[in-house]
Each structure stands twice: as C-alpha cells, then as structure tokens.
TORPA-4810 file (N, C-alpha, C, O; in nm, 3 decimals):
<nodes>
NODE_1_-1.114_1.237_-0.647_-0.969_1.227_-0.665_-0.933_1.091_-0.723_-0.963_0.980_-0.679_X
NODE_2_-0.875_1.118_-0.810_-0.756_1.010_-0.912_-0.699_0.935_-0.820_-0.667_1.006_-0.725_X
NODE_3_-0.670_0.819_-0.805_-0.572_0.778_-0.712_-0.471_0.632_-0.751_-0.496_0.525_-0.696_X
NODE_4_-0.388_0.643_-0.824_-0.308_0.513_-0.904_-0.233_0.431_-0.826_-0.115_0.463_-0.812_X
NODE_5_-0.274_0.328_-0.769_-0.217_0.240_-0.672_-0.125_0.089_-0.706_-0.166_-0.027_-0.707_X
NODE_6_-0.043_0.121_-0.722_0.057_0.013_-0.760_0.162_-0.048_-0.681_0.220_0.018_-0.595_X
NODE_7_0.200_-0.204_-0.708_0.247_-0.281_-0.665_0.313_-0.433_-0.707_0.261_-0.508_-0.790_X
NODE_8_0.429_-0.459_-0.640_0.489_-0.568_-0.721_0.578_-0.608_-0.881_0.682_-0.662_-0.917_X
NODE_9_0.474_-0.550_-0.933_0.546_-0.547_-1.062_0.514_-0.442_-1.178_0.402_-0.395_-1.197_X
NODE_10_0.680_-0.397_-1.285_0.630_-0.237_-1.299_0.545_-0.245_-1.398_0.595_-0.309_-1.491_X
NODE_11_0.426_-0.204_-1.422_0.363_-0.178_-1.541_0.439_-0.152_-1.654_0.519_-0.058_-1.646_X
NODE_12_0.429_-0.251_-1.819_0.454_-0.200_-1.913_0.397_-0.067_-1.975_0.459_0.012_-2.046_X
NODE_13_0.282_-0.059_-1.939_0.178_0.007_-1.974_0.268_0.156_-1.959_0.297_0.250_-2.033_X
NODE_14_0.292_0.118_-1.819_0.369_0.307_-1.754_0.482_0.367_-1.744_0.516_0.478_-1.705_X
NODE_15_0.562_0.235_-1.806_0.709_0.237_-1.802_0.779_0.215_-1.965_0.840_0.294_-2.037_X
NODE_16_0.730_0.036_-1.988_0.812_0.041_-2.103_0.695_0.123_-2.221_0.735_0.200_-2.309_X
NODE_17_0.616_0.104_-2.210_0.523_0.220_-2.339_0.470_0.328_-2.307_0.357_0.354_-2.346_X
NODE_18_0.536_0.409_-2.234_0.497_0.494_-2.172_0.372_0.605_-2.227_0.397_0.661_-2.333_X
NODE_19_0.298_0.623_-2.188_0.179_0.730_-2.248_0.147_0.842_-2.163_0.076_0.818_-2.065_X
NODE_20_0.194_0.982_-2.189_0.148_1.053_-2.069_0.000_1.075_-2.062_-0.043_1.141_-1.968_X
NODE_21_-0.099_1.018_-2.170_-0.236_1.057_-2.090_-0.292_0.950_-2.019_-0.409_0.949_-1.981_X
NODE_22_-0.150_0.789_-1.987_-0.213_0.744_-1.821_-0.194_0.758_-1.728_-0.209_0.681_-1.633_X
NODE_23_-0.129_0.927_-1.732_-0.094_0.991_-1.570_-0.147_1.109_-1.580_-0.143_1.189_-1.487_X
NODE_24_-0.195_1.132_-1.679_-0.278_1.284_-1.671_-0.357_1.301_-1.573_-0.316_1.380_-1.488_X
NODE_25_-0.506_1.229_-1.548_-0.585_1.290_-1.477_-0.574_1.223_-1.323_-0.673_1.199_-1.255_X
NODE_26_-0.428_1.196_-1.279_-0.369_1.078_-1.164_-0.363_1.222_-1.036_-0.288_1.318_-1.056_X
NODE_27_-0.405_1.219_-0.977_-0.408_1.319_-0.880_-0.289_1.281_-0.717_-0.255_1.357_-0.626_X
NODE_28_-0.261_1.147_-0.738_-0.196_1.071_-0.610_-0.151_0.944_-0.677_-0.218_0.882_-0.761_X
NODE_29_-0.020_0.907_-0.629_0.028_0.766_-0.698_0.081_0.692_-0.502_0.143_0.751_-0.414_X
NODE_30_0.020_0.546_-0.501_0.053_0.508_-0.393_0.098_0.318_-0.447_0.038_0.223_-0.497_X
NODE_31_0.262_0.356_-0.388_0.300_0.227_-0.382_0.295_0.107_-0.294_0.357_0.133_-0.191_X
NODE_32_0.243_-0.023_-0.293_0.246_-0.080_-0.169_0.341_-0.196_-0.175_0.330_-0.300_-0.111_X
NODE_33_0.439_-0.163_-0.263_0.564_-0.209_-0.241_0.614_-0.313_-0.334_0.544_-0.364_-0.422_X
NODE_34_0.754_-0.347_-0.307_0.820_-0.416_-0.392_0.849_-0.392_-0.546_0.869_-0.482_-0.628_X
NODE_35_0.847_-0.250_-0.572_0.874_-0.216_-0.683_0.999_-0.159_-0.766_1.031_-0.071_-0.686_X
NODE_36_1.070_-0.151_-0.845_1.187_-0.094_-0.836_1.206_0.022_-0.845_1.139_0.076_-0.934_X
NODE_37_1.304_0.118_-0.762_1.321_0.267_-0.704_1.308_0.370_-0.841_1.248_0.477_-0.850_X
NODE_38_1.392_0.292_-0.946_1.412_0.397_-1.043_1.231_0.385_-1.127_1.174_0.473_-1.191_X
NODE_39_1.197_0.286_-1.103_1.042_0.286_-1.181_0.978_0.454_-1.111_0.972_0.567_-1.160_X
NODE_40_0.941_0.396_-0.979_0.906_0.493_-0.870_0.926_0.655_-0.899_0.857_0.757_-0.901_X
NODE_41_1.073_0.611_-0.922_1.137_0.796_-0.984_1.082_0.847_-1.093_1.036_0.961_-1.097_X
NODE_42_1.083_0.762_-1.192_1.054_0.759_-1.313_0.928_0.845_-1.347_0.923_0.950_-1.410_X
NODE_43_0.780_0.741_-1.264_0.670_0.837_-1.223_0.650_0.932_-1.190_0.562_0.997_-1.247_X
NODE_44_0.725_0.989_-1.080_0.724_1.117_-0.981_0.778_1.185_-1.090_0.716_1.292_-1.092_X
NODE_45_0.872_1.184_-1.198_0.886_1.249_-1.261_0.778_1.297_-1.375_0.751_1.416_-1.382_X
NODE_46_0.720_1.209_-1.459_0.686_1.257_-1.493_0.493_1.271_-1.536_0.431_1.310_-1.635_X
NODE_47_0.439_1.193_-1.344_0.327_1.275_-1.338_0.307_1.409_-1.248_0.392_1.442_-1.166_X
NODE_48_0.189_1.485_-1.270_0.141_1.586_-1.195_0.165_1.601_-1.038_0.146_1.705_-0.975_X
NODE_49_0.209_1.479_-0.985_0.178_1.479_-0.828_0.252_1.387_-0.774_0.328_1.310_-0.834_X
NODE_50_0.228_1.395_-0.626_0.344_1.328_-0.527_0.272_1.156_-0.573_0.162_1.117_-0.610_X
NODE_51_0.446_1.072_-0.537_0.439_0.952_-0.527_0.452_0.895_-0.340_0.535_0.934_-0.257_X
NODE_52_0.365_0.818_-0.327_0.400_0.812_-0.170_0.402_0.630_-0.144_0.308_0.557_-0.174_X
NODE_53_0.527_0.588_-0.085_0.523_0.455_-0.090_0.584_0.413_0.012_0.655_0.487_0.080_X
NODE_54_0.562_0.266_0.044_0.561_0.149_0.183_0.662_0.090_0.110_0.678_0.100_-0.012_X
NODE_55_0.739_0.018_0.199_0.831_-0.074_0.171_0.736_-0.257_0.161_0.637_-0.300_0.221_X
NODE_56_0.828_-0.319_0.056_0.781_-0.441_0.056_0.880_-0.546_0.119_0.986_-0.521_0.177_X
NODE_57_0.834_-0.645_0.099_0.971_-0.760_0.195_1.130_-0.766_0.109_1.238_-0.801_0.155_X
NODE_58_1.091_-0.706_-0.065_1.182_-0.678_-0.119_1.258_-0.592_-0.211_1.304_-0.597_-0.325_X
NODE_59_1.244_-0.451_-0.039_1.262_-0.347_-0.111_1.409_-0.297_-0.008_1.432_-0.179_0.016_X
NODE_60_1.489_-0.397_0.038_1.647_-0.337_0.104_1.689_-0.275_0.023_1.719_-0.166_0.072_X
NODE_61_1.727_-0.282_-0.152_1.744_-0.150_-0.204_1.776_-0.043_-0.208_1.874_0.019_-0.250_X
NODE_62_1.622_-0.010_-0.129_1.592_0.139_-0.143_1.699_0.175_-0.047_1.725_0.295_-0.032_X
NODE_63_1.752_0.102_0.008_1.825_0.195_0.146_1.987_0.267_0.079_2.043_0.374_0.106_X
NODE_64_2.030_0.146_-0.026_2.150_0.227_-0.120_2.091_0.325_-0.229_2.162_0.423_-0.254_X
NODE_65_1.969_0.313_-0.300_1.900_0.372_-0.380_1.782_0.392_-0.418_1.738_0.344_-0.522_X
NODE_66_1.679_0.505_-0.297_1.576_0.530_-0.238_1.531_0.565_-0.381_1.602_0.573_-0.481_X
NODE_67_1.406_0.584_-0.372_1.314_0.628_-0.519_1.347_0.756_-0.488_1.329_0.792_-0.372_X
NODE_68_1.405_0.859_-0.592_1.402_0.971_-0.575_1.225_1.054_-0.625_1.129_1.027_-0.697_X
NODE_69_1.271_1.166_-0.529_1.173_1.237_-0.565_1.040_1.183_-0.475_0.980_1.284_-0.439_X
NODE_70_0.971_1.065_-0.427_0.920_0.984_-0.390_0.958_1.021_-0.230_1.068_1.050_-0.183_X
NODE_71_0.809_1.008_-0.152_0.784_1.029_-0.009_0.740_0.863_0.057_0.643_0.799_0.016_X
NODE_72_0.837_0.813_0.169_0.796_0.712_0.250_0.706_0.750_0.316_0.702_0.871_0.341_X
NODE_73_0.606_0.665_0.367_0.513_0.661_0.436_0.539_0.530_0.546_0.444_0.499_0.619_X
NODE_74_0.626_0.479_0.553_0.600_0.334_0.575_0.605_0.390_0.786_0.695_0.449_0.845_X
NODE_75_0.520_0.357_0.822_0.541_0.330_0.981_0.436_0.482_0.981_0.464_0.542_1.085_X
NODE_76_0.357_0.539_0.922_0.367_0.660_0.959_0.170_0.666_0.903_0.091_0.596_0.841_X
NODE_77_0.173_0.813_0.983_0.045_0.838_0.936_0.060_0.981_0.848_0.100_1.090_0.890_X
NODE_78_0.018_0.948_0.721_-0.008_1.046_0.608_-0.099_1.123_0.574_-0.201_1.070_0.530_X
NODE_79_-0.094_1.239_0.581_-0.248_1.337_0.524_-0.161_1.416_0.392_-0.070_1.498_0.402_X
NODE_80_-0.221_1.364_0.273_-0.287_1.428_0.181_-0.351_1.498_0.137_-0.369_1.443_0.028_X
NODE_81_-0.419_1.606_0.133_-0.530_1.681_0.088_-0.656_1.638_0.149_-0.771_1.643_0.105_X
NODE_82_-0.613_1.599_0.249_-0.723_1.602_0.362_-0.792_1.431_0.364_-0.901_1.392_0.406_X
NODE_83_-0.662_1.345_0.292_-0.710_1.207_0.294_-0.536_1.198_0.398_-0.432_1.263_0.405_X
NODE_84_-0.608_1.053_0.472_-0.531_1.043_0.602_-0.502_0.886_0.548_-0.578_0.804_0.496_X
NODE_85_-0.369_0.880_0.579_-0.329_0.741_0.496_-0.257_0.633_0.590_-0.144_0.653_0.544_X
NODE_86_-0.242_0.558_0.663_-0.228_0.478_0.726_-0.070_0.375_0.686_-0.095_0.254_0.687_X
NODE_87_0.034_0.400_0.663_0.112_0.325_0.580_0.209_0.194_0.686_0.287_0.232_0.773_X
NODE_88_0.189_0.076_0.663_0.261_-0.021_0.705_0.295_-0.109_0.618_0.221_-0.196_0.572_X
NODE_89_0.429_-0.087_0.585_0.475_-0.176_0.488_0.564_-0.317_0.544_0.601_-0.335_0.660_X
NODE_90_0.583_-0.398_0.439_0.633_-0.551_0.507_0.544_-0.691_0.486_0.422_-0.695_0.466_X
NODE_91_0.615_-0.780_0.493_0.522_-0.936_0.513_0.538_-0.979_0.629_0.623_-0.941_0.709_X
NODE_92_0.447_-1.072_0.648_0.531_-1.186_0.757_0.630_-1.236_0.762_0.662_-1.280_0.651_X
NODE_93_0.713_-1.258_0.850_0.850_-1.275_0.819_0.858_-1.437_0.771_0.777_-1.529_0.770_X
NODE_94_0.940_-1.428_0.748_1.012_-1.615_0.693_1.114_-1.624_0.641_1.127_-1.717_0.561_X
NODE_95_1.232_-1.528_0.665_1.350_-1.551_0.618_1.368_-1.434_0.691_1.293_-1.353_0.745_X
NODE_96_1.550_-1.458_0.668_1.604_-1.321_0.753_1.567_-1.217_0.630_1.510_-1.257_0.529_X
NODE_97_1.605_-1.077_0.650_1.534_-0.973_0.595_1.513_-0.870_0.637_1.488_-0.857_0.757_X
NODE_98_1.516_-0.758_0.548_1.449_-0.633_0.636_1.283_-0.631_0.600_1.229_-0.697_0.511_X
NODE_99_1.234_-0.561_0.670_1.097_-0.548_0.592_0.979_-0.664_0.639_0.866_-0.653_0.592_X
NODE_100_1.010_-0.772_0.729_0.949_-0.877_0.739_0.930_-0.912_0.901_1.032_-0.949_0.959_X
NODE_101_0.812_-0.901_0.973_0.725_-0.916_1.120_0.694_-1.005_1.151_0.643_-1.089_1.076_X
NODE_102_0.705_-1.014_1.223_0.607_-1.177_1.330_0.446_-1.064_1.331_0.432_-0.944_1.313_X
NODE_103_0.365_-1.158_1.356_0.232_-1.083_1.414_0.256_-0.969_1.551_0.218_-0.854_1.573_X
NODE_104_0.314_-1.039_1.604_0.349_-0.914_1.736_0.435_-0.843_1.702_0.412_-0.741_1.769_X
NODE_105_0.524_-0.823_1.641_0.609_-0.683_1.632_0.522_-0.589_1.464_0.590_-0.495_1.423_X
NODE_106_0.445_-0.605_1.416_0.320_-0.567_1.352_0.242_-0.489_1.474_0.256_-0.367_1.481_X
NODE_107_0.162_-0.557_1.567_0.136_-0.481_1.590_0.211_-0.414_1.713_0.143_-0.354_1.796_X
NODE_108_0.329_-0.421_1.724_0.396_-0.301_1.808_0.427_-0.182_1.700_0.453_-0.074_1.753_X
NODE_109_0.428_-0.183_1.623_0.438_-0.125_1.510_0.314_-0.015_1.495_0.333_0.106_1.489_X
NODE_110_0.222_-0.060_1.492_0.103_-0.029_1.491_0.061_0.065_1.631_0.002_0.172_1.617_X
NODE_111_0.093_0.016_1.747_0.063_0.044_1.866_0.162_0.179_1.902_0.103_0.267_1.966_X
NODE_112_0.279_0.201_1.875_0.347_0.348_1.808_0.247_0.481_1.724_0.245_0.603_1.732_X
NODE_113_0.189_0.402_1.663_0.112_0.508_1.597_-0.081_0.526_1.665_-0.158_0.612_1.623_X
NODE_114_-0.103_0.461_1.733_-0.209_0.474_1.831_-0.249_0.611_1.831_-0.332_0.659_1.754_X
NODE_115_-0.157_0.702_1.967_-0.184_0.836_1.953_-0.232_0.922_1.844_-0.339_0.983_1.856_X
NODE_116_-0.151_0.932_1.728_-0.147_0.984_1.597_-0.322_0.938_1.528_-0.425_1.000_1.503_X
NODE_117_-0.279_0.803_1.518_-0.490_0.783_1.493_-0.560_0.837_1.581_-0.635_0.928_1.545_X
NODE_118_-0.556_0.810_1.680_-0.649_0.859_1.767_-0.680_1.104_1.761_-0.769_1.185_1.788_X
NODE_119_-0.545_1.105_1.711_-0.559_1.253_1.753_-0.651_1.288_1.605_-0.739_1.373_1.617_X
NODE_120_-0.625_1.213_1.442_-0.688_1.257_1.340_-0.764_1.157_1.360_-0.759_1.074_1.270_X
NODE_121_-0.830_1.135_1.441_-0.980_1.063_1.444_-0.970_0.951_1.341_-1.050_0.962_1.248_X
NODE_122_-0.873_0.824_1.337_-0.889_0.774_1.217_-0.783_0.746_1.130_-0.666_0.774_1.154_X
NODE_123_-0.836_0.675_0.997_-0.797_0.720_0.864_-0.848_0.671_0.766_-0.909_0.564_0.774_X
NODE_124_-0.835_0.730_0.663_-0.924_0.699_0.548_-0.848_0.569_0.492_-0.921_0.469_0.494_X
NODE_125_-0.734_0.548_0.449_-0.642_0.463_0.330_-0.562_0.358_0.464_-0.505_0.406_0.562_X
NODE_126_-0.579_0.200_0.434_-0.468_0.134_0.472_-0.373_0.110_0.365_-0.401_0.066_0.254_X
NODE_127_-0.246_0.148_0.414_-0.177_0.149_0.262_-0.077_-0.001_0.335_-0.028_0.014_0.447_X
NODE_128_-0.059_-0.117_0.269_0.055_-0.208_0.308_0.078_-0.256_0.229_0.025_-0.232_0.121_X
NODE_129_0.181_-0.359_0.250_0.228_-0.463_0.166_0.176_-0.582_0.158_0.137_-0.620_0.048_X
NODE_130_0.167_-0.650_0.247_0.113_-0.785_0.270_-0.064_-0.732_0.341_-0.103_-0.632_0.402_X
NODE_131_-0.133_-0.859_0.290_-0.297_-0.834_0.322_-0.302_-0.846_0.435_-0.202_-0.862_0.505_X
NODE_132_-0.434_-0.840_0.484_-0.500_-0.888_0.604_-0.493_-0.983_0.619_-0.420_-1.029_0.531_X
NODE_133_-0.538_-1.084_0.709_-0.563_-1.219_0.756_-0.711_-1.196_0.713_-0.788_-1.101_0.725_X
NODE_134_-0.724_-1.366_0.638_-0.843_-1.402_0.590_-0.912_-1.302_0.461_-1.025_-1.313_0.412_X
NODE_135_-0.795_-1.196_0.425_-0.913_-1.133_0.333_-0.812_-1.133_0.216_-0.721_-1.054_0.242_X
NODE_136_-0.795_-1.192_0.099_-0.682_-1.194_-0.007_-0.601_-1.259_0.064_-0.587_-1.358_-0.009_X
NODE_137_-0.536_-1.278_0.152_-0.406_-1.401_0.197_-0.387_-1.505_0.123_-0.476_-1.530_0.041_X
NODE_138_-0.298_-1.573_0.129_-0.261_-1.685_0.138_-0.226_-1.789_0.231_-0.206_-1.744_0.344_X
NODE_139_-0.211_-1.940_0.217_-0.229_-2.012_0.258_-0.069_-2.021_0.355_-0.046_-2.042_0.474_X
NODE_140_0.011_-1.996_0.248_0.153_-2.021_0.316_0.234_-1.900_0.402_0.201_-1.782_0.390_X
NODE_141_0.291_-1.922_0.448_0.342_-1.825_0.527_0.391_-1.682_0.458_0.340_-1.575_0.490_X
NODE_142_0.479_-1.693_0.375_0.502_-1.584_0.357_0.399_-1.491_0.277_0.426_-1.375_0.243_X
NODE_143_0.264_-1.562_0.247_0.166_-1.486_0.220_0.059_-1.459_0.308_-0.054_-1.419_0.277_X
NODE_144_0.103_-1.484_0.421_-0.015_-1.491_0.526_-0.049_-1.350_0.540_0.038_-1.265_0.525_X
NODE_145_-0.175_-1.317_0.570_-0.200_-1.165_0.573_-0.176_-1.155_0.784_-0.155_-1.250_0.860_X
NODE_146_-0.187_-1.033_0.812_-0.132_-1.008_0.963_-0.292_-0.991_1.003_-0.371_-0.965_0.912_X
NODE_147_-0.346_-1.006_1.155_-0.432_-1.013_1.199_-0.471_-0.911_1.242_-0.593_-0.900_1.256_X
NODE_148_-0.399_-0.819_1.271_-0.379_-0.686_1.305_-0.436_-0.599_1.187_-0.510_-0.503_1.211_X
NODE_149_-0.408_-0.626_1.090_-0.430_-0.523_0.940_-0.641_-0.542_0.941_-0.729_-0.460_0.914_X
NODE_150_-0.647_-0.694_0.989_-0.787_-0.712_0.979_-0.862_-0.636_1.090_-0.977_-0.606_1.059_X
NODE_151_-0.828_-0.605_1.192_-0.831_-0.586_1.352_-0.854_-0.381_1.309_-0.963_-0.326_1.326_X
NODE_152_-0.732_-0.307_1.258_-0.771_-0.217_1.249_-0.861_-0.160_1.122_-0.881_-0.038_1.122_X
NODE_153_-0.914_-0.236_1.016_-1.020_-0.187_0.973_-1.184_-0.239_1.028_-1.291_-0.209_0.976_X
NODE_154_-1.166_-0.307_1.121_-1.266_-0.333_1.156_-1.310_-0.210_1.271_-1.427_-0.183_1.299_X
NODE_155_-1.205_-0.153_1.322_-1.221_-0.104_1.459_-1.288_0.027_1.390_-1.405_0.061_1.409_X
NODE_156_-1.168_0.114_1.282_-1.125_0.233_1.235_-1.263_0.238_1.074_-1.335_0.334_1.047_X
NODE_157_-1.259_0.164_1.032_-1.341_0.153_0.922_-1.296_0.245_0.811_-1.374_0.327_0.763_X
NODE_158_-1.177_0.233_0.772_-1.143_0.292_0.656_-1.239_0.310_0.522_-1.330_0.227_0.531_X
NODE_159_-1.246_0.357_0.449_-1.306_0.343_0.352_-1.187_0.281_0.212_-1.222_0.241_0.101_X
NODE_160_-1.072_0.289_0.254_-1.030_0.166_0.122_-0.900_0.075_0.247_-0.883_0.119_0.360_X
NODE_161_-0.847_-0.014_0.209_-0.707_-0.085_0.213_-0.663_-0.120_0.043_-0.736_-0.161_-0.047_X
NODE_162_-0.527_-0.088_0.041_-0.471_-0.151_-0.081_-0.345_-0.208_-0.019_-0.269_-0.160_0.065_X
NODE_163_-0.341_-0.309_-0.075_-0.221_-0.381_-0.032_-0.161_-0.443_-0.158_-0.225_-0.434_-0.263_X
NODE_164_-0.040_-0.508_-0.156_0.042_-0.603_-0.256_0.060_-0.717_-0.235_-0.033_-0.794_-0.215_X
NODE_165_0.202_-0.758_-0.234_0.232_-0.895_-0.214_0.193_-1.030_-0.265_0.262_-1.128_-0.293_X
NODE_166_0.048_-1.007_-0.269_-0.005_-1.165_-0.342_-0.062_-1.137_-0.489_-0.170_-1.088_-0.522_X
NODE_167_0.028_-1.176_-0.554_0.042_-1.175_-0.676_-0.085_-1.259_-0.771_-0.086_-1.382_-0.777_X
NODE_168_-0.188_-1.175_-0.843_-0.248_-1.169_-0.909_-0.315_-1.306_-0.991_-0.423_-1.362_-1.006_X
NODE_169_-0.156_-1.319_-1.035_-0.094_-1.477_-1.117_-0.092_-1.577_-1.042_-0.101_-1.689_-1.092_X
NODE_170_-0.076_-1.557_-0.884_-0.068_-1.666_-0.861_-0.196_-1.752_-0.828_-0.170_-1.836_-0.742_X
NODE_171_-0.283_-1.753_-0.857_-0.394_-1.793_-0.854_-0.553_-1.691_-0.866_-0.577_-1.577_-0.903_X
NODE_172_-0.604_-1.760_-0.833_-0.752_-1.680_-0.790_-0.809_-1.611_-0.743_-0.928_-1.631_-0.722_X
NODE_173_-0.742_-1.493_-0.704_-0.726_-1.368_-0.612_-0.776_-1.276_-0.638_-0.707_-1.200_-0.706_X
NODE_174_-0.958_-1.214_-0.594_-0.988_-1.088_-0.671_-0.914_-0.941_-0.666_-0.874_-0.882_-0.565_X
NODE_175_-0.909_-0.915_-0.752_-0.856_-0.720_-0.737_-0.964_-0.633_-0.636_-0.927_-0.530_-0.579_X
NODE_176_-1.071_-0.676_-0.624_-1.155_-0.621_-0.503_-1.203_-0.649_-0.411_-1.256_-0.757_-0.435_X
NODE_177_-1.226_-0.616_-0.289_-1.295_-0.725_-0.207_-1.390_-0.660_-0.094_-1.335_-0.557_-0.057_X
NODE_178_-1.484_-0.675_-0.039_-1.532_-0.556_0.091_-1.504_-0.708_0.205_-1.513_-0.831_0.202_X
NODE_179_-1.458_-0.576_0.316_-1.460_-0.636_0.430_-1.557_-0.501_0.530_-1.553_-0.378_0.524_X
NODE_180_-1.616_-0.571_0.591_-1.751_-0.451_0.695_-1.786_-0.308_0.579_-1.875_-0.302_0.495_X
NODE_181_-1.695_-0.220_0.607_-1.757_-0.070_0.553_-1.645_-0.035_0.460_-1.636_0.082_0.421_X
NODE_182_-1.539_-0.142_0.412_-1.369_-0.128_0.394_-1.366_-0.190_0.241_-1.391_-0.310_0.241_X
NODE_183_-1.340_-0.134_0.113_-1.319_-0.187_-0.007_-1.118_-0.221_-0.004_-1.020_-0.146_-0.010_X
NODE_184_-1.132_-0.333_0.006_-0.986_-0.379_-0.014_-0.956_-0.410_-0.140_-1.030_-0.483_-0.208_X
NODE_185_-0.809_-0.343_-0.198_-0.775_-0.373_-0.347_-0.673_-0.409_-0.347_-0.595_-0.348_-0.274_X
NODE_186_-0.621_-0.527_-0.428_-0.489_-0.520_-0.437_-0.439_-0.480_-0.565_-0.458_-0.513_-0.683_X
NODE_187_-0.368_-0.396_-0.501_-0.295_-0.314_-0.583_-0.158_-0.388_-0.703_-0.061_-0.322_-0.742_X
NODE_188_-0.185_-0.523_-0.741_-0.073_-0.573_-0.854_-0.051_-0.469_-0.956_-0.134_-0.381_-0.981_X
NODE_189_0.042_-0.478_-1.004_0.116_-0.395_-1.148_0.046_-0.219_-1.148_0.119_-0.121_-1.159_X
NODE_190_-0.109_-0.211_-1.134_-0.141_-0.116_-1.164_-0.326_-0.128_-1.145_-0.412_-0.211_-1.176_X
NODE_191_-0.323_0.010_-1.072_-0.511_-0.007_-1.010_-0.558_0.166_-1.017_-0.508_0.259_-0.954_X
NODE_192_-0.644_0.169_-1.095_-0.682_0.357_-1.092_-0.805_0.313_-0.963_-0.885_0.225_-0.991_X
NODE_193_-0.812_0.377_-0.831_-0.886_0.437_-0.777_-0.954_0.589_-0.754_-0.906_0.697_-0.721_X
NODE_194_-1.050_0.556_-0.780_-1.173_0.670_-0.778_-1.212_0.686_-0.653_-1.296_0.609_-0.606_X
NODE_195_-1.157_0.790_-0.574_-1.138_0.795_-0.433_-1.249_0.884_-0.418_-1.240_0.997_-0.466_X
NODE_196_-1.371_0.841_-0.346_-1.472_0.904_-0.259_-1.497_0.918_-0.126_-1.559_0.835_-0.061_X
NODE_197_-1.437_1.051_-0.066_-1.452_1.101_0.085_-1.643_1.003_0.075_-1.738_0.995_-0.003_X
NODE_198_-1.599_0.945_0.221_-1.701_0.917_0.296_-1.831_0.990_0.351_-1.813_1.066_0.446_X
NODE_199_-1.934_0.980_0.311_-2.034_1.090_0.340_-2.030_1.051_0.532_-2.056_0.945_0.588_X
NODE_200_-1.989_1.185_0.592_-2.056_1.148_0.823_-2.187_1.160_0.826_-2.248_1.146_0.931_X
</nodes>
C-alpha cells in the first residue's frame, strides 16, 4: 500500500502544479498537521482515497473551516484496511493555543486510549504532529518532541511513526530515522510511503 504522508507545508508539486499521476497509485493520504484545510480538500478531492488527518499547533482554523471531505483522527485510534493508526496531534505547549500539551496532559491523552490499544492488540502507524523526545526533536521548546510518543513505540513497536512540526529547513534533520523495530519519518511538504504489513 501507497501511503502519502504530509505535513507543514503545501506541496507545489500537488497543489500549485498539480499532476494527477502524483496521486494515482496513492492508496491513503495522512496529514500530520499544520496544513491548510482547503489544500486538504483539495486532495480528497481529487485523489482515489480517504484523507485522514491530526491537528497541528496551527490548525484552530479548522474549527471555522474543517478540511472538507477529510476524516480526523486526532485523539483516536484508526483502522484502515486493516492498518491501525494511532493519531495524536499537537506540540508542546508554549503559548496559549489550542492544539498544544505539557508532557502530562499528552499522556493523559494517551492513557484514554489505553483500552482501545490494548483491545486491537496495538498499532501499526504513529500518526502526530510534534516528534518524539530525542528522535528528530529539537532543542527548544516548542520543538521538543513528548516522551510519551518515545515511550509508546518502544512498548507497542509500531512499524512506522510520521510526524511534522520540525521543519526540514530548519536545519539538519533526516526524513528517516529507526528507533528499536520503528522507521520514523517526517513527514515535511510531502513523503510517499511504501507501507509493509509486518511479517508475526
């Protein structure tokens, strides 16, 4: 499975020059936030398949003008075609805001959806906004990744995380990274994943 994971900022590529054969063989489009609603729409319109997206620290927006067409995930656990998606969207907080956690209300956040992992054994996809701690983060606060995001792929062992927030440009930041059994991507402007179920 195709899987087009985007974030932060809208692709020219998909928007202003639009080409429909770079959504042709796109089987799943996943946002990890901060993107603008009508981009979002834009897609859902006119690829093959559902768009499913997390809120970023600057996506209040959506609340006067949600991405149409487009499914939240944010707080929730998602199954797909038999891929189980994990969605927590948000940064660390540092300004007032919607969309933005201390480490402990992260993972109260998290601790809500306990049951739900536990009943689908799991999940395959961490979908967020802001990284892990220590893996792509940053130094300053509002790029700090949450400790918690690191905590449940270590436990759960996803086979991907994609996250946003730390911007590409702003320095030295790979687009890939493994943590234990877990390929973390960040998802800037635009990322095709080649999604492979886990051999048990």
């Amino acid at each position: 499975m195709k899987i087009l994971v985007l974030a932060d900022v809208a692709s020219k590529a998909l928007w202003d020059y639009y080409d429909e054969s770079r959504l042709k063989d796109i089987d799943l489009i996943l946002s990890a936030g901060d993107l603008p609603s009508a981009y979002l729409s834009f897609l859902v319109t006119f690829a093959h398949c559902p768009v499913l997206y997390i809120h970023g620290n600057h996506d209040e927006i959506y609340y006067k003008k949600p991405p149409e067409g487009c499914t939240c995930i944010d707080g929730m656990l998602y199954e797909y075609e038999g891929i189980r998606i994990l969605g927590l969207g948000g940064s660390m907080r540092y300004r007032p805001g919607l969309h933005q956690y201390s480490e402990k209300q992260m993972r109260a956040r998290v601790r809500k959806l306990k049951w739900k992992i536990w009943r689908k054994r799991g999940f395959d996809i961490l979908l967020t906004h802001a990284p892990a701690q220590g893996v792509n983060d940053g130094e300053d606060l509002p790029h700090k990744g949450f400790a918690i995001f690191r905590e449940l792929m270590e436990k759960y062992r996803p086979s991907y995380m994609v996250h946003g927030h730390v911007h590409m440009n702003y320095g030295d930041f790979p687009r890939t990274t493994v943590l234990g059994d877990t390929i973390v991507i960040n998802a800037y402007e635009r990322y095709v994943l080649d999604y492979q179920a886990r051999e048990s």
